[in-house]
Each structure stands twice: as C-alpha cells, then as structure tokens.
C-alpha positions in Angstrom: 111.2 143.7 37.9 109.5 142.2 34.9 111.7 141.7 31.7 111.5 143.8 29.2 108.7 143.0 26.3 111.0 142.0 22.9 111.5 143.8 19.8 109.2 142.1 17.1 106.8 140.1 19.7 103.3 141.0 19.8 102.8 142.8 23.0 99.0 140.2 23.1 101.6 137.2 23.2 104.8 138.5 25.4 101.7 139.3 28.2 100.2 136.1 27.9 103.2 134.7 28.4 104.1 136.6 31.4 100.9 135.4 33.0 101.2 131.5 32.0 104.9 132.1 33.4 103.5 133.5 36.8 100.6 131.1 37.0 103.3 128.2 36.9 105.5 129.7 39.4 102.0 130.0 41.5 101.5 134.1 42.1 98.7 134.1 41.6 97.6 131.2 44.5 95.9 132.7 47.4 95.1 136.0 46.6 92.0 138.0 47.9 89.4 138.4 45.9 89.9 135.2 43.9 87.7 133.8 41.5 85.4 137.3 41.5 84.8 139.1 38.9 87.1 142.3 38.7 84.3 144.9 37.6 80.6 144.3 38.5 78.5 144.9 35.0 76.1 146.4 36.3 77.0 150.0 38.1 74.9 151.3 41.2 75.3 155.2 41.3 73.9 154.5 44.7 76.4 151.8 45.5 78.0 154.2 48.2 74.6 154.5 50.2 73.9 151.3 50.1 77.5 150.8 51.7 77.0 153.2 54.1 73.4 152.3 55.3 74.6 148.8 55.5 77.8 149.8 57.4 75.6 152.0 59.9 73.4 149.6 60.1 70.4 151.7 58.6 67.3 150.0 56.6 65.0 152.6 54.9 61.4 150.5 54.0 58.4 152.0 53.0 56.2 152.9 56.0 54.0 150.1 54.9 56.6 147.4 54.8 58.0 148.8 57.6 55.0 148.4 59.6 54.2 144.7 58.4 57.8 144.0 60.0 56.7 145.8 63.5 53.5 144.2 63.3 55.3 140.7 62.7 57.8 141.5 65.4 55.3 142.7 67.9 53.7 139.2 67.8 56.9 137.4 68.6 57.3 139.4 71.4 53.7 139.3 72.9 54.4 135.0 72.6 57.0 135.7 74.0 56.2 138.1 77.2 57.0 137.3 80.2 53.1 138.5 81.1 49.9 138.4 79.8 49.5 142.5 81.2 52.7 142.7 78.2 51.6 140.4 75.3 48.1 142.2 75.5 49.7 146.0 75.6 52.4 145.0 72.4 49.2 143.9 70.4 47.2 146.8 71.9 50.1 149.0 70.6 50.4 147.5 67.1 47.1 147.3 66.4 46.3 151.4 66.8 49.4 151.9 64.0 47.4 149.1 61.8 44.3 150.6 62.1 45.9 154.2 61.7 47.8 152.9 58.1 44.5 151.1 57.7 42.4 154.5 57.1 45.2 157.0 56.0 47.0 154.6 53.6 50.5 156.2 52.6 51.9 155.7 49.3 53.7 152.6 48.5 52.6 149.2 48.6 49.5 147.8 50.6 49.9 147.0 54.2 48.2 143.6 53.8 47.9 143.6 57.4 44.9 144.0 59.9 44.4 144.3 63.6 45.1 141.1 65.5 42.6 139.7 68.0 44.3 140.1 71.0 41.7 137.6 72.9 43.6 135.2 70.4 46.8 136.2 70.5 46.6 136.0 74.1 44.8 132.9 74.4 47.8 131.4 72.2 50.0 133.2 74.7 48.8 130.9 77.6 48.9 127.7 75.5 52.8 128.1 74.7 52.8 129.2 78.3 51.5 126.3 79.6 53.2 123.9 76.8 56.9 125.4 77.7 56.3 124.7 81.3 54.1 126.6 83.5 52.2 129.5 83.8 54.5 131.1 86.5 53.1 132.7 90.2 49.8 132.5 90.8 48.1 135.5 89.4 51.0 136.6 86.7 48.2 135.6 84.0 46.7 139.1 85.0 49.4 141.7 85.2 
C-alpha cells in the first residue's frame, strides 16, 4: 500500500514523487502498452464496428471499388490457371460485371476499369506458361 500523502505537501508534488520513486525502483519496466498513448485524440463512434468487421474478418467497399479488386484478382488467377479453358472463363466472367457497372454505374466512385481482352490476357497466359516451364499435355492449351 502506498504511503499516505503528508499534511502541508502539495498533492502535484507528493504524486510526482511517488512516480519518480517507482520509476527508480523500475515498475514501470515492461508493461503492456508501453510507450502508447493512453487516450487516442481523436474518438471513432464507430470504433466498435470497425473492431468487429476486422475481427470477423468483414470489408464493406463500395460496389465500384469492390469490383476493381475482383477484376484485379480475377487477372491473377486467369495467369495463373492451370488452363487456358480457366484463364479465358475468369476473364469471360469479369468482364460481364465490368461491362454491367460500365452502363448502370452505381453511386460512389468511378470504376476506372474496362473489359479486358481476353485474346491478350490469354496470349500472356501462354507466354508465362511457357517461360515457367512448359505448356503441360499436349492439348491442355484448349480445355
């Protein structure tokens, strides 16, 4: 238990003290949290969501962000299909919701995205293909 503050100190001071006394003795080495600030100063009324969407996992983007992310996705994946029949359908796929957002634009940000070529894309599918080591059995180029 903490001694008793005396009469006639300044309660600033007799604190102070206390702290500079505990510092020396080295409480306050270690502890969690150390070197953050104690109070953010700027307050979130929506800090709990954001906890709990990041927690769960959850991200909410606009539908035209969101869509920029599939599209960019998509095209990893059709580089990286194990089949030409696959890389084609992923960019087949994407490119209908690009063209949908395209015409019916919903609010938000632009998409700033537009269909890929998918001659191209595959065409770059078989050169990364061929430059990581083959193209596989004879006839996967097609399926």
């Amino acid at each position: 238990m903490t001694e008793r503050k005396p009469p006639g100190v300044p309660f600033d001071s007799w604190v102070d003290k206390q702290i500079r006394d505990a510092q020396g003795r080295g409480e306050f080495e270690g502890l969690p949290g150390a070197g953050a600030p104690l109070l953010d100063s700027t307050y979130d009324e929506l800090w709990w969501v954001k906890r709990k969407m990041a927690r769960e996992g959850l991200a909410c983007l606009p539908p035209a962000l969101a869509l920029r992310k599939e599209a960019e996705d998509a095209l990893a994946a059709a580089y990286a299909a194990p089949s030409e029949r696959i890389a084609r359908k992923l960019i087949e796929d994407v490119n209908v919701k690009i063209r949908d957002m395209m015409f019916k634009p919903p609010p938000g940000p632009p998409l700033g995205k537009k269909p890929y070529d998918v001659e191209e894309v595959v065409r770059e599918w078989r050169q990364r293909r061929a430059a990581a080591g083959g193209t596989g059995p004879a006839g996967s180029a097609a399926q």
